[in-house]
N, C-alpha and C positions, 0 to 999 in steps of 0.2 A: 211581778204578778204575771200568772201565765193566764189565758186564754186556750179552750177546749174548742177547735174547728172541726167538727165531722174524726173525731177521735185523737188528733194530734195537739197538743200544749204547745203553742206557742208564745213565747216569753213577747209581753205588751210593751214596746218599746219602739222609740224614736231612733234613726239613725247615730243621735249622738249618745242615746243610753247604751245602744249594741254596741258602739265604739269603747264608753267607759268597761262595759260590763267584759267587753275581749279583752282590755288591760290587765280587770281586776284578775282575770283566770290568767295570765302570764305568771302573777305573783305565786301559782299555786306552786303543789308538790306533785302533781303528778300530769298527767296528760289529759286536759281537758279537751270537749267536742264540741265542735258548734259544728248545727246545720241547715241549712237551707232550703225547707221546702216548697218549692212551686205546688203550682196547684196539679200539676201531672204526676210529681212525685205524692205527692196529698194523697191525690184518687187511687194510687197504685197502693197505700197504706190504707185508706177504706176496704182495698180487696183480699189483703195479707196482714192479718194481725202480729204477725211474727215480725214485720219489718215497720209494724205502725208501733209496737213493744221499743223495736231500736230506735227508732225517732225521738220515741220519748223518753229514753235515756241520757239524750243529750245534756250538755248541761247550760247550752243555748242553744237556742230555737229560735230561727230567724224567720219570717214569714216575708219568703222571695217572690213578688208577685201580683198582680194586679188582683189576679184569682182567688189569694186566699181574703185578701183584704175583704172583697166581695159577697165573699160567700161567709165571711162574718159577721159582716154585713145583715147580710141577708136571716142570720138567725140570732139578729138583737144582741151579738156577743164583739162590737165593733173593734177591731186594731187600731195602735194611733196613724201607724201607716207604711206602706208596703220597704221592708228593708232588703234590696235587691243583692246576694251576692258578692256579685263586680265591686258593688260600687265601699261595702262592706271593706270588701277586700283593699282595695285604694286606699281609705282611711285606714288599716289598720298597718299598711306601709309606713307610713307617717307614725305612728307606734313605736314601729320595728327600729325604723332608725333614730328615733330619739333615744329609745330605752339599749339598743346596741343589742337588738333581741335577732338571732342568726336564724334564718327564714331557708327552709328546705320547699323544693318545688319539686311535684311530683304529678304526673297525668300525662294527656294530649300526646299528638304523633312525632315519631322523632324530629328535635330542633325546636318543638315549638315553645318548652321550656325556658330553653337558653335564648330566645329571641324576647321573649316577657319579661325575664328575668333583667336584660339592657334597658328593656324601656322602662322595668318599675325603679330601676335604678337613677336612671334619667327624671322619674316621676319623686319620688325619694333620695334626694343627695344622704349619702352615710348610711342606704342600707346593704347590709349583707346577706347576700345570696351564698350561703354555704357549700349547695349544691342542689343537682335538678336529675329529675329521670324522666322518662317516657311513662306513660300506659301500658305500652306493650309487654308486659312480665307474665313470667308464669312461675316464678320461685318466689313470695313474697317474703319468705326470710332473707331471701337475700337483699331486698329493697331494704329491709328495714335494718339489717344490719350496716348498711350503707347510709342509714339516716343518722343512726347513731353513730355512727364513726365519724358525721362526718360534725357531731356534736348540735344537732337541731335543734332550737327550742322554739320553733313554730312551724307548723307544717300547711301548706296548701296541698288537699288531697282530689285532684282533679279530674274521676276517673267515670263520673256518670254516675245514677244513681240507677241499681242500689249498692253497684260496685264500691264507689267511695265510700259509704256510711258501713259497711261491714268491713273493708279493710280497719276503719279506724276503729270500730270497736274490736275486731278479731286482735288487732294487735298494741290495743291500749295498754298495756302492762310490760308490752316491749319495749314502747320505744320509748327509754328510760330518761332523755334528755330533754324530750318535746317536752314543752307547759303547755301549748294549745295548738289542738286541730280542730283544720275545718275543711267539708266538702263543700267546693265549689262550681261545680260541672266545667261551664264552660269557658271559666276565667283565664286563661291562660292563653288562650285564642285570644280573648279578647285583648288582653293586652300585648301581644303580640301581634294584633292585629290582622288575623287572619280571616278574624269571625267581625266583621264591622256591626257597631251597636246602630240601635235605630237613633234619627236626630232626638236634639232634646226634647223639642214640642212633643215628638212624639215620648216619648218616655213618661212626660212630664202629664201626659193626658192619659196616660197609663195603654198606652198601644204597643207597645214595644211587641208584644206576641203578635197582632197583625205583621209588620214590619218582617219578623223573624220567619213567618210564612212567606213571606212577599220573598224575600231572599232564598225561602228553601223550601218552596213546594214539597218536595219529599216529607217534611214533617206535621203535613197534614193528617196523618193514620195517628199522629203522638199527640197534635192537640184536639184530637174527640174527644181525649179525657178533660179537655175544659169545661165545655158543655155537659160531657157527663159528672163532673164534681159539683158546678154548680145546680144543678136538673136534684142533687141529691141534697145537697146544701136548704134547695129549698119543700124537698120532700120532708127532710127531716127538722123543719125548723121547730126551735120550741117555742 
């Protein structure tokens, strides 16, 4: 069952239903998407219908976020509850190397891949990291001809949004080995540990975006779209 938040379908779902439901899309025939929207990528989809259109092509829709939950909240249309990303991403490690499913990495600045990549290994005994790229491309046939060679069948597409969610749709018909992708912004930091998560209490009480300003003043101008999602959330409640 999906949920309609301020324009985007987000699939109603518990941490362990998005876990089953990434499996179920493994078993496909072709390259499925999951995506993740916070409530900054949200508000950027209330301003651009073309990119609120790709969202909801997806064929999961993860509500990353304290914000969307919120503001569903807020218009009588409730989530069961915020399914972050990161933590998405973790559990479907543990997937990968059960099922012997060959996980391509692809985003963040040079190295930061390959330093994720040891620790999700470390996180996951028996998984295979097939191979890994940077962000920094400007030929993306050639990224993907390199996913496919390198024989992918799950992609982490980690390149910021709306960068990542148009790579994967521009090249869903390419890359012929994936059964599932998914954008996940800043995953790959995180496991790399470049990017430190907030504590759990804090997570756990849904602050994680205070914490993430605390650490990076700079992205004060990126979360006005908070307040402005929710200011709208509750203009337009029905």
């Amino acid at each position: 069952m999906q949920i309609d938040v301020l324009g985007v379908a987000y699939d109603n779902v518990t941490m362990e239903e998005a876990v089953s439901a990434g499996r179920q899309l493994l078993q496909g025939s072709r390259a499925a998407v999951c995506v993740t929207p916070n409530a900054e990528i949200a508000y950027d989809a209330t301003q651009d219908a073309a990119f609120r259109a790709l969202l909801n092509r997806a064929d999961l829709v993860l509500p990353d976020g304290a914000g969307v939950v919120l503001a569903a909240k807020l218009r009588k249309t409730p989530l069961k509850q915020k399914v972050a990303g990161v933590d998405f991403a973790g559990q479907m490690l543990q997937v990968f190397a059960e099922t012997g499913t060959r996980l391509y990495l692809l985003g963040s600045k040079p190295g930061i891949a390959e330093r994720a990549a040891e620790n999700m290994k470390k996180t996951a005994p028996g998984l295979v990291i097939c191979g890994t790229a940077d962000g920094y491309f400007t030929d993306e046939a050639a990224v993907v001809e390199k996913i496919n060679a390198a024989q992918a069948q799950a992609l982490f597409v980690c390149l910021g949004s709306p960068k990542q969610e148009r790579f994967m749709f521009d090249h869903q018909e390419e890359l012929t080995t994936v059964r599932l992708m998914a954008g996940l912004g800043g995953t790959l930091d995180a496991f790399a540990g470049t990017a430190k998560r907030a504590p759990d209490w804090m997570i756990r009480a849904n602050l994680e975006w205070l914490y993430r300003l605390y650490k990076e003043p700079k992205r004060l101008g990126r979360m006005m779209r908070l307040p402005k999602y929710l200011l709208k959330a509750i203009g337009e409640r029905q």
